[in-house]
N, C-alpha and C positions, 0 to 999 in steps of 0.2 A: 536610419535603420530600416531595414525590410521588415512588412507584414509579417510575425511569425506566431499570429494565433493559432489555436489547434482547436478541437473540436473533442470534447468526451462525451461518451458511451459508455451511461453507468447502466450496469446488468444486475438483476435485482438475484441474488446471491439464491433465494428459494427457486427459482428458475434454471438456474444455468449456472457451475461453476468454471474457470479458466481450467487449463491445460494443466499439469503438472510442473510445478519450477517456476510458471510464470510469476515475473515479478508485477504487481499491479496497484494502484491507489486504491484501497481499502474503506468505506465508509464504515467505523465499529462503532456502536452502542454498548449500553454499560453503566455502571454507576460506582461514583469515585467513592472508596472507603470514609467513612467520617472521621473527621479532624478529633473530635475528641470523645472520653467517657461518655459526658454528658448528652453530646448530639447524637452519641451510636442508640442512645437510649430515645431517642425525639425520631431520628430518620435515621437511614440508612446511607446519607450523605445524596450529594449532587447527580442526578443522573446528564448525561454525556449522547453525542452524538459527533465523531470529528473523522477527518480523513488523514490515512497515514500509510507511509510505503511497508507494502508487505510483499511477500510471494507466498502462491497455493504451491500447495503438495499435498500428496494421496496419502503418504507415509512421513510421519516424521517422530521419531525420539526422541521425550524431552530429556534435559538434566538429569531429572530424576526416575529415568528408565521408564517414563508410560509411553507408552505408543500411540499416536494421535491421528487416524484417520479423515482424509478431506475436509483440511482446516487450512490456516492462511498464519502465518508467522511475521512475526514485526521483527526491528531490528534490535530490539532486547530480546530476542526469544521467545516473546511470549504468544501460547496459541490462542487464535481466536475460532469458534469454529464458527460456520455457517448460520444464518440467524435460523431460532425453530430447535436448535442443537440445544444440550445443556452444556451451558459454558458461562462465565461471569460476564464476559466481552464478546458480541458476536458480531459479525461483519452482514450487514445489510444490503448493500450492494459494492460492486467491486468495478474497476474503468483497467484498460491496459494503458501503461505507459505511455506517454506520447512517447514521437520518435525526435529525435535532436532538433534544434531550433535548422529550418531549411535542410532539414536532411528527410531520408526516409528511412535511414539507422536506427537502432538505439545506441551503437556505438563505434566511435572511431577510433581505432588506432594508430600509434608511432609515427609517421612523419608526412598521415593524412591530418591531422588534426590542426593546424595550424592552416591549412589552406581551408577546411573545415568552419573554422572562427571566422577568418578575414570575409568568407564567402558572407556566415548569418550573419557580419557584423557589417556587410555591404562596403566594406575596405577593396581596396584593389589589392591584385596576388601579391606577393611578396617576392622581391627579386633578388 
């Protein structure tokens, strides 16, 4: 198999946000609801730090008809804004996608994509 590490460049979210639409690895902070009666009464449960795929947008509508300006979305929907924002979960820093393993895409299609694999899987073309 060929080298195909990558390099990220996390941009610290009070700094600089992405582009509109951009899809990007998300670092959000937060803390996890408590498990029970009792612990809601001792803490406020486990605080968090993790990385997860999201895309920024300037504009976005939740479910429930609120309007969310320059915030970052996961793939439940749910909004994270900016750290510094008020929000339960905020995104800290953010990295753009790498691009395909030996590519410089982020995406290939229809009847490149198999010569595509053969290529980052270091296979000879397919005849």
């Amino acid at each position: 198999m060929r080298n195909l590490n990558t390099t990220v460049t996390w941009v610290d979210a009070r700094d600089r946000l992405p582009r509109s639409g951009t899809p990007v690895a998300a670092a959000t902070t937060g803390r996890y609801p408590a498990d029970s009666i009792a612990e809601a009464d001792a803490a406020l449960g486990e605080e968090f730090w993790l990385v997860r795929p999201m895309y920024f947008t300037t504009r976005h509508w939740s479910e429930d008809g609120a309007e969310h300006r320059d915030c970052f979305v996961d793939s439940d929907g749910i909004v994270h804004s900016p750290y510094g924002h008020t929000s339960a979960e905020t995104v800290t820093h953010w990295a753009e996608l790498p691009t395909l393993p030996g590519r410089t895409a982020h995406a290939v299609l229809g009847k490149n994509v198999q010569t595509a694999l053969q290529n980052a899987w270091g296979l000879p073309p397919i005849t």
